[in-house]
Steps between C-alpha positions, in 0.01 A plus 500: 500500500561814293250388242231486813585862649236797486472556897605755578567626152564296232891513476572162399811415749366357817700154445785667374460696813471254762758284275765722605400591826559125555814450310639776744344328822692181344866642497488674836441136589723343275776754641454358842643186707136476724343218553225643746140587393482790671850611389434386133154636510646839604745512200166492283312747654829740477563365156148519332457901685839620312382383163165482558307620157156642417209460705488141488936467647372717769221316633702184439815671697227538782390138468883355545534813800211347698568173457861604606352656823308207594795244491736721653729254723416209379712226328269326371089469491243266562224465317313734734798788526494466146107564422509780776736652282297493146243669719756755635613579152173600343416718818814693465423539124154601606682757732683647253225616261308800613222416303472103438271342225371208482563284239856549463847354618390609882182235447717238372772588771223439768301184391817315406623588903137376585513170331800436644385571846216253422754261427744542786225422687529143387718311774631274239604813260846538398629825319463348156121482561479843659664688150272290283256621713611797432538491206160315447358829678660723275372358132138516662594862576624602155212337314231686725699833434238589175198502740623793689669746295323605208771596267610154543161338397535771224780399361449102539776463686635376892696764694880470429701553805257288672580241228885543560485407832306205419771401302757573751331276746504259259863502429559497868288182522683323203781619679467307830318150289870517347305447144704362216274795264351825551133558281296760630139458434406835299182652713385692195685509151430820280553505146586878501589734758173589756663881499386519138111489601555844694527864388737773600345748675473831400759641736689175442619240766813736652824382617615199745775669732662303729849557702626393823574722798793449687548732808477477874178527754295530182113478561335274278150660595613825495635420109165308402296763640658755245575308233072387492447838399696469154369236382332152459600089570735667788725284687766612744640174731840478660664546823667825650814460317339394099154578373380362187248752310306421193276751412245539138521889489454754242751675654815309520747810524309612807500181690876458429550858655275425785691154585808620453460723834512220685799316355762375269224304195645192345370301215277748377287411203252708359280303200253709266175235574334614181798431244532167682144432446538652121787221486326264579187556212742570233699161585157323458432640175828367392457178672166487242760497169645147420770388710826519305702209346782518698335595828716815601330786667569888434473793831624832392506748737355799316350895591241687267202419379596485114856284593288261678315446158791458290615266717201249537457548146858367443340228740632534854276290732537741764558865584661632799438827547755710525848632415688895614379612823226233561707226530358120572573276749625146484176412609355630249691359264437155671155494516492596091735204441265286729166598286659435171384136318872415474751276710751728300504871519717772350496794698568863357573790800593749195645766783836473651302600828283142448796277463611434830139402601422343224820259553334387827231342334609155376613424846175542638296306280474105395516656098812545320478849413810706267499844571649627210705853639285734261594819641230751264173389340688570133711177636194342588311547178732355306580222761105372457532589134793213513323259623408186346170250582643191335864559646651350782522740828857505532547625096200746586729673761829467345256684233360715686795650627682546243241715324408737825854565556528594104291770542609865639215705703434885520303644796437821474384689827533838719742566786351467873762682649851705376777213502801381327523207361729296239684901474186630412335785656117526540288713606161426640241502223759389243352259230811213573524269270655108635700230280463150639384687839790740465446851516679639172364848431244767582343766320176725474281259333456119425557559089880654605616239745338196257705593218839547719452164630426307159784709410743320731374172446607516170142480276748331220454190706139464530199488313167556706364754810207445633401767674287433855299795608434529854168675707729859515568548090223703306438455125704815388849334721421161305428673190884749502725144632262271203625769293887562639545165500444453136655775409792492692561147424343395167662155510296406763110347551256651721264309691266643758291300777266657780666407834340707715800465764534741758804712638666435128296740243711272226702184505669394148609161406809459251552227258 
């Protein structure tokens, strides 16, 4: 399903989406005694709203909250309760889109619900026969999806939420057959990924935002109504007490602000929809080199347009952009792990901010990933550097390791704001200078507090600095710490790479 995405934009995550959207439907079931449909059906609709993800979770939240709605008090369903019920769940997906298109999930919502009715109609149909039905209903759907959108027949492909609930249908109907295996017949294979056929606009794709609301007496239409105005693929569903927002906005700061007037916001998850769609073409060209012998993946989580190069040149399959102040999200991290050729990823965060979410990820995907704790991209340079083709994964890691945490780092930056820190007293505007992301020294200029903090390392020890200039450092500042470096310390090789990071004019690497 991610490999099919490009409607709305071509992010790439609508199964990973609706994946988890359904996994957390699934344990607010699982966490339950019920044995009631309408009680059990509830639970999902709750379930699937609270982790509902992306445009596609949302819709499919709506799908499980209708059907919900139309079983509500019942035990259990007959083959006619249970086809009134498909039908009630595309109409309140229908409901819940200000602007529906055709060709989508909401068409495959409503002629699976209609070939069901067909079937209930049948005296001698049992419910087995109404979700094949269903089901039946929903494949026609999906394969009709290129004839009316465009970018679909564009990019050769059928629409991918409309595909995932095809397949859901079609586990439900396995389900109930009690079938010894599970094969779901592929509607349409691609060799590559469909997003890969489209190009970013000019002004780029902007961001996904989505959050819930929880508050009391809040007014879904009221919310909608402004939220429309900020942006694009808007859907705001929920009940008085817990609205569910998602939101494609070039302006996620200002819809935060704007929700936040009406309530405590949980969950919230902002996703740069260009980078993801970047991602996704730079995992493709790396998908076209040949697959390595021992079939382990690299993701390094990376900011700055020169590190990124370095680091696919060292031959990371895919970049995740980001690192100080811009960190990822798990799901991002996921669905980079996901697009990589590779049953067996290594996964670099290379920021102490990134670990924690990047530790998420191997719980949350059927790939054994190792997130190897890099905590600065120094550690993560010479982590891929480490790294083997032709040896096993677990040596790779033990490898890997072992040579990131050899290495000392050196970010040199300016003070936000007066503070003390570590007994050190900065001013705002200081150049500070950071060993291993602890603030040692500050100064007047980036040569000064450079040559303090090789000092304390003890240069005696090491052999090579290579020196990675950032957007903020002009040829003159490289030129006086190339020179005070060497001078200072003649023991010592200098190395420098572009890195084109941000927020860090220079970040060393000590070895």
């Amino acid at each position: 399903m991610n490999r099919l995405n490009v409607f709305p934009v071509p992010d790439g995550d609508t199964g990973t989406n609706m994946l988890l959207t359904l996994q957390s439907a699934v344990e607010d079931i699982k966490e339950s005694n019920a044995a009631e449909v309408s009680k059990i059906a509830k639970l999902a609709s709750h379930g699937s709203l609270m982790g509902a993800r992306g445009n596609s979770g949302v819709i499919l939240s709506q799908i499980f909250r209708g059907f919900a709605r139309a079983v509500e008090g019942k035990s259990e369903l007959t083959p006619r309760e249970l086809a009134a019920a498909f039908e009630e769940a595309a109409n309140a997906a229908y409901r819940a889109v200000n602007k529906p298109t055709e060709g989508t999930i909401l068409t495959v919502a409503r002629e699976a619900g209609r070939a069901a009715s067909t079937a209930a109609s049948d005296a001698d149909a049992g419910v087995p026969g109404v979700i094949a039905a269903a089901a039946a209903g929903a494949k026609a759907a999906v394969i009709k999806t290129p004839s009316q959108l465009q970018i679909l027949r564009d990019a050769g492909v059928v629409d991918a939420g409309g595909y995932g609930l095809q397949i859901i249908l079609e586990g439900m109907l396995k389900t109930v057959e009690q079938a010894e295996s599970f094969n779901i017949e592929t509607t349409a294979g691609v060799p590559r990924p469909a997003q890969v056929v489209l190009d970013l606009p000019e002004g780029g794709w902007g961001y996904c935002t989505e959050f819930l609301i929880d508050g009391t007496k809040l007014d879904v239409d009221r919310i909608r109504g402004e939220i429309e105005a900020m942006g694009n693929s808007v859907l705001v569903v929920g009940e008085p007490e817990l609205v569910k927002v998602h939101v494609h906005t070039d302006d996620p700061t200002g819809v935060i602000t704007l929700a936040g007037r009406f309530g405590k916001l949980l969950k919230l998850n902002v996703g740069d929809m260009s980078t993801q769609h970047k991602r996704i073409l730079d995992s493709e060209a790396a998908a076209g080199r040949p697959p390595r012998s021992n079939g382990v993946g690299l993701v390094a989580v990376v900011a700055g347009s020169g590190l990124v190069d370095i680091f696919r040149g060292l031959g990371v399959d895919a970049i995740v952009e980001g690192g100080q102040t811009m960190n990822p999200s798990t799901q991002d991290m996921l669905t980079a792990v996901d697009g990589v050729p590779y049953n067996e990823v290594v996964l670099l965060p290379n920021n102490g901010n990134v670990i924690l979410a990047a530790s998420q990820v191997p719980s949350l995907t059927q790939k054994k990933v190792h997130v190897i704790e890099t905590h600065s991209v120094p550690q993560g340079v010479a982590a891929v550097v480490a790294f083997r083709p032709d040896r096993h994964v677990a040596e790779n890691v033990a490898a890997m390791k072992a040579e990131a945490a050899r290495v000392q780092t050196i970010e040199v930056t300016h003070a936000v704001r007066d503070t003390r820190s570590n007994g050190l007293k900065v001013k705002k505007g200081d150049v500070i200078g950071l060993i291993n992301d602890k603030l040692e020294f500050a100064g007047t200029d980036y040569a000064e507090v450079v040559n303090k903090a090789l000092g304390k390392l003890g240069p005696d020890a090491y052999e090579l600095v290579t020196v990675y200039r950032g957007q903020g450092a002009s040829d003159d500042e490289l030129a006086n710490l190339e020179s005070a470096i060497r001078a200072n310390f003649p023991g010592l090789e200098v190395e420098v790479q572009q890195g084109g990071q941000q927020h860090y004019p220079f970040i060393l690497s000590v070895e």
